[in-house]
N, C-alpha and C positions, 0 to 999 in steps of 0.2 A: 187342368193338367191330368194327364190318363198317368194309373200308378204303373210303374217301373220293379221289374223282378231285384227285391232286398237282400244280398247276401253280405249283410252287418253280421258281424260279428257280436256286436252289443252294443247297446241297445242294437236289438234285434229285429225282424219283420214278425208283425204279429196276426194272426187270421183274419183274412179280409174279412169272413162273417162275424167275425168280434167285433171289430172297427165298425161293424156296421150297423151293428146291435148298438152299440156303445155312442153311435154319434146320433141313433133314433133315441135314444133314450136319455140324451144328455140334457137336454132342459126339463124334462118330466118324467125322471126315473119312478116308476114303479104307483104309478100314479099318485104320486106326493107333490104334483107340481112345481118341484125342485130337483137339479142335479145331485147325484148320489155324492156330490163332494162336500156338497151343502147340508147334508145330514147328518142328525148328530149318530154318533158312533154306540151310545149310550139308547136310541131308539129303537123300537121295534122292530122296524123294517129291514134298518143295518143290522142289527144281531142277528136276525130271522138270514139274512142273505151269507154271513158272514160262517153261522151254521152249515147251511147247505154249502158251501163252499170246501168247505172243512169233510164235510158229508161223501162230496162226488171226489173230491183227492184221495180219500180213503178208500172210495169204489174201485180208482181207475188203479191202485197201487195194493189194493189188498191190505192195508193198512193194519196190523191188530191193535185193538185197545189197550193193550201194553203198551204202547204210543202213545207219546202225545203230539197233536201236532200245532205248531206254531206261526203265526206271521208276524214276524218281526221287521225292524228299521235296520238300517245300517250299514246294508251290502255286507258281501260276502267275505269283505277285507277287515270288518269289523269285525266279525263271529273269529275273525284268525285269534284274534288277543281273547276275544270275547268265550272261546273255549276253553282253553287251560285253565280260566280262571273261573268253569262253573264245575271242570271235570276234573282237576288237578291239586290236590292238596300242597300247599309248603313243603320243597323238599321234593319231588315225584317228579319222574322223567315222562315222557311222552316217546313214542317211535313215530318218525317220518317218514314217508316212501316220497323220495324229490325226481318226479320225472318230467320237473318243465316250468315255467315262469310263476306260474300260480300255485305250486306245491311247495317250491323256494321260498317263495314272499308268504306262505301260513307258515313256515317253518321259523322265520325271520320274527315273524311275527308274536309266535307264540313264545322264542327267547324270554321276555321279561317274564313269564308267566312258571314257566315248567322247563326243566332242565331237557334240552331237546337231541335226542338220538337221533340222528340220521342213519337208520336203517338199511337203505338203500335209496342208490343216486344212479342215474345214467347222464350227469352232468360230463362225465368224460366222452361220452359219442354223443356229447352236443345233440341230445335229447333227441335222436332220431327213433330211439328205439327203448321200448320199456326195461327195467332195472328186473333182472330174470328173478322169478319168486325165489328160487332154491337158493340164491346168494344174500337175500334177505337176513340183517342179523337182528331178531325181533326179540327184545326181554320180555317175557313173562310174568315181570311184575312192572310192567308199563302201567302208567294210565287208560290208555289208549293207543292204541296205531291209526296215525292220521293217513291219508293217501286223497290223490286229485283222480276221479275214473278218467275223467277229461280233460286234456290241456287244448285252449283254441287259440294260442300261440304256437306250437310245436305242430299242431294235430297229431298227437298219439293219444290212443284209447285202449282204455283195459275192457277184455271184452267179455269177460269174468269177474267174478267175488272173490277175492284172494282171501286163503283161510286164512289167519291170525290168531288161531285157539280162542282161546277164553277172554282175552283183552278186546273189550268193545273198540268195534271197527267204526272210525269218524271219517268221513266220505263229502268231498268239497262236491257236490252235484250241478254245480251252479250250469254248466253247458250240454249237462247229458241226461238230466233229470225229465222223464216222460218220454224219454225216447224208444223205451220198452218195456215189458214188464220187467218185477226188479221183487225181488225177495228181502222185504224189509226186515226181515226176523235175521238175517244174518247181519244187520249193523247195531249200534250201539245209538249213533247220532246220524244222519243225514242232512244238511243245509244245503242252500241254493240260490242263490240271488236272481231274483227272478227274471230279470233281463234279457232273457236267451231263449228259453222255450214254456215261461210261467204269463209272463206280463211285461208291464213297464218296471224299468228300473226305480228305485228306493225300495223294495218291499225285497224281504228272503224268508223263505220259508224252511223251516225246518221239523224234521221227524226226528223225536228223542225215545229212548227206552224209558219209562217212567221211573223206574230205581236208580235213572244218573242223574236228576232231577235233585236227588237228595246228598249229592256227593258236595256238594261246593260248602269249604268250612273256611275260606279266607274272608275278610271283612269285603263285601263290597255293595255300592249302592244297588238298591232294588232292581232298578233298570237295568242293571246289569247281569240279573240273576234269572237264569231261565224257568226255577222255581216257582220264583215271582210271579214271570211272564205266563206262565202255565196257569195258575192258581186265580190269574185275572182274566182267561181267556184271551191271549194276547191282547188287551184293553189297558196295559199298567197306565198306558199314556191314551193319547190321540194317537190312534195308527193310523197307514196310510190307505188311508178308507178308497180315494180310486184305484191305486195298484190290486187293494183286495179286493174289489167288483171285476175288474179287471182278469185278475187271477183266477175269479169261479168262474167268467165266463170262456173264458180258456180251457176251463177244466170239465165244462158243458158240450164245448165244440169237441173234446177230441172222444168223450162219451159219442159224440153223434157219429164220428169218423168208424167208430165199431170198435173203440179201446187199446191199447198199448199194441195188443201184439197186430191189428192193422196196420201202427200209427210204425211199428220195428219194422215190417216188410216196408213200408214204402221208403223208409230212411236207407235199408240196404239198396233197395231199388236205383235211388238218388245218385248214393256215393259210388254204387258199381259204373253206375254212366258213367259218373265224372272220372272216377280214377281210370275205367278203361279208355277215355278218352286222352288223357294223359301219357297212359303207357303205352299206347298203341300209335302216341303221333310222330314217333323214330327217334325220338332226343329235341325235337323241338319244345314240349313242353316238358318239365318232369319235377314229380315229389319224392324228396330225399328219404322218407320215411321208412324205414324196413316193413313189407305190406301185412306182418302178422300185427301189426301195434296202429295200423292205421287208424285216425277218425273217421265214423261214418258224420259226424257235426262238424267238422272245420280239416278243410283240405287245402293246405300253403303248398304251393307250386312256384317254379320260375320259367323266367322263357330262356332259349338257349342261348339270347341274347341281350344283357340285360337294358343295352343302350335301344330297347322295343319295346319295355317297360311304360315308357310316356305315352306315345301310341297307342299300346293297346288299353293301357285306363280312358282314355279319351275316346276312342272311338269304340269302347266297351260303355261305356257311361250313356253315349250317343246313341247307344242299342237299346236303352233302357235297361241298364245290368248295373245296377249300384252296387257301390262300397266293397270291390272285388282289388282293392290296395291291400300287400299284406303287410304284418303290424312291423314299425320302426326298427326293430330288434331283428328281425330276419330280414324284410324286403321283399323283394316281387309279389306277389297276389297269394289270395287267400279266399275261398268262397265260404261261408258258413252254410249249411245245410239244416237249419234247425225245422222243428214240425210245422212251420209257418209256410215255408218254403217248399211250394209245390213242384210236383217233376217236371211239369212242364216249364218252369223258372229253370230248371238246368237243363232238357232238353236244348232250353232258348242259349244257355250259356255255352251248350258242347257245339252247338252250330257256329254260334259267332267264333269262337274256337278253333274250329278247322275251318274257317271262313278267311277269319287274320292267318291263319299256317298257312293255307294256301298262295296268300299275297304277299305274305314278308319271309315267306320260308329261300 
């Protein structure tokens, strides 16, 4: 079977040259005559590999050692609870910024934990468009101000660092994380479930400020304290030792690509195809999204028709263009663009595109 252009949303399409690495080296990683899933996490080789990993994410992000940074279990729905309750004392509010499915549900989330502000919502224009900073109502004796830079439900994208004063800025990165360079010194916390643009899903990685490390005073088990997790190398337990080989060889390939700001021009490159292929096909296809707030990593469109819907996933599918259904909650289509996802995969999309308009238009 010849591979098919991946536009998942998540689990995502991951570089063919990883995958390729990855399936030569599956039964005799590293010449230990075993799979890297088979080793123990506690050896040599994993710590040595686990290191470098740790190593080149710090290269490709500028990382400072005022960081720490971590690989954790749990997905990114877990760090929701899992934050208030390392960053939040008894009693302490949190600020939200809710611009879309995944900023709602950390918000929902974090409820049990920290008494939750919602700051700002653009749930009234049904998330086409980001919640304007100036209207933002941010306390200054927050915990934190949580915010999603990326929703790949909605497709809106902040395409800025919104200041927040002094209250460490906690940043869901899960779908936008390496997709340019990023100035880590202006957050407090960064997380990411690596599914998108890191690796396979179970593994999230996370960058913490090392003085919030020390915040967490409510009773909780070890595993749950990033503290902990810090203090053991992310090792508290068994981690998920493939998603982390996984992860550094991901983090290898896009060093090879020539680093973040390559890896940002060609993600602009992508989404300007696609969106101008969009706006330019008369009202046959279109995205609702106001175009200052668009995603360059997830682009939900519909046709002008929806009962052409079934068709065009069928005979898109037939083109080798997977997973271009968009999520239950909206409908009609939705591409993901993440760094996996070569131009020539949306070249091939914007054809078959004015290929179906031309037939069914």
């Amino acid at each position: 079977m010849s591979r098919v252009w991946n536009f998942s949303a998540g689990p995502a399409a991951l570089p063919q040259a990883v995958l390729e690495r990855a399936q030569r080296e599956l039964l005799d990683w590293n010449g230990s005559g075993a799979s890297v899933m088979e080793q123990s996490h506690r050896g040599k080789r994993f710590i040595a590999m686990a290191a470098q990993a740790e190593a080149d994410l710090r290269g490709l992000l500028a990382i400072p050692e005022t960081y720490a940074v971590l690989f954790l279990q749990g997905g990114a729905t877990q760090h929701f609870a899992q934050i208030p309750m390392n960053l939040a004392g008894t009693g302490d509010s949190a600020d939200y910024v809710v611009s879309g499915h995944w900023s709602a549900k950390a918000a929902g989330e974090a409820a049990p934990y920290v008494r939750v502000n919602v700051a700002a919502s653009s749930a009234a224009d049904d998330y086409l468009q980001l919640p304007p900073r100036e209207q933002w109502q941010l306390d200054p004796r927050a915990a934190y101000v949580h915010y999603t830079p990326n929703e790949t439900i909605h497709g809106v994208e902040f395409h800025d660092v919104p200041e927040v004063g002094e209250v460490p800025l906690v940043a869901d990165m899960s779908s936008n994380i390496l997709s340019g360079p990023l100035d880590v010194g202006r957050f407090g916390l960064i997380y990411a479930g690596a599914q998108k643009n890191i690796g396979p899903s179970g593994l999230v990685v996370m960058i913490v400020r090392r003085d919030l490390l020390q915040r967490a005073t409510r009773p909780m088990a070890r595993i749950f304290s990033y503290a902990a997790q810090a203090a053991a190398d992310s090792m508290l337990n068994t981690p998920n030792t493939w998603g982390w080989y996984l992860a550094g060889l991901t983090f290898q390939w896009l060093k090879e690509q020539g680093g973040l700001e390559r890896i940002a021009a060609a993600n602009r490159a992508k989404a300007g195809l696609l969106y101008e292929a969009i706006d330019g096909s008369g009202g046959f296809y279109r995205n609702p999204v106001a175009p200052p707030s668009r995603s360059r990593m997830n682009v939900p469109f519909t046709l002008h028709d929806g009962a052409l819907d079934a068709a065009f996933l069928q005979e898109s599918e037939a083109a080798g263009l997977l997973a271009l259904k968009g999520h239950k909650a909206l409908g009609g289509m939705r591409a993901s663009l993440y760094n996996a996802v070569p131009l020539e995969a949306v070249q091939a999309l914007v054809a078959f595109m004015r290929d179906f308009a031309a037939r069914h238009g």
